[in-house]
N, C-alpha and C positions, 0 to 999 in steps of 0.2 A: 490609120485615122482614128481618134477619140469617138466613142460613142456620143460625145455631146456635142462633138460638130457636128455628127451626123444625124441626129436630132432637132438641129437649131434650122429653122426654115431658113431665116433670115429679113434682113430687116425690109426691102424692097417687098416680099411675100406679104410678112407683118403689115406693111403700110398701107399696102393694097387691098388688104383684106379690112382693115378699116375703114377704108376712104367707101371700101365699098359698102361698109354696114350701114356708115353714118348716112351716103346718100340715099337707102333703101329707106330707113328711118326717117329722114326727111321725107321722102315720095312719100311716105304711107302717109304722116301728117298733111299733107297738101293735098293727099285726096279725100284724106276725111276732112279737111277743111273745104273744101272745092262742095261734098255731097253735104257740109251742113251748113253753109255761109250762102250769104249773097252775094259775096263780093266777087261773081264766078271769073272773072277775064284776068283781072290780077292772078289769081290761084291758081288758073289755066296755063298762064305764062311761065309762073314759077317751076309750075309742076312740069311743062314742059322742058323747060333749062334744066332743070334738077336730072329728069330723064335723058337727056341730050350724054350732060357730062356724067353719069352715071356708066353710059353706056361707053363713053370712052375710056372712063377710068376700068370698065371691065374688060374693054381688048386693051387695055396697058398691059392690065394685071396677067392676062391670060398669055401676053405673047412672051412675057417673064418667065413663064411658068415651060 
């Protein structure tokens, strides 16, 4: 086997591992928007969705793995 196969995570690894940046990225802005807005129930919602599918795109990724 090539040392750059065996290097290459692959792209389902790759993709996971983005999905998972960007929703973390997301939650942080939703809670600093949640601790400096008023508009707490909307922000509450989102943040909660954001964290729902967060957490299942992290047992996707994990059971890939």
């Amino acid at each position: 086997m090539p040392l750059a196969d065996m290097c290459n995570p692959g792209a389902p690894l790759l993709i996971g591992a983005l999905l998972l940046g960007l929703g973390l990225l997301w939650g942080a802005a939703m809670l600093v928007l949640f601790l400096l807005g008023n508009r707490g129930s909307f922000v509450k919602g989102s943040l909660t969705a954001h964290l729902m599918v967060l957490s299942l795109v992290a047992i996707g990724w994990l059971m890939i793995i």
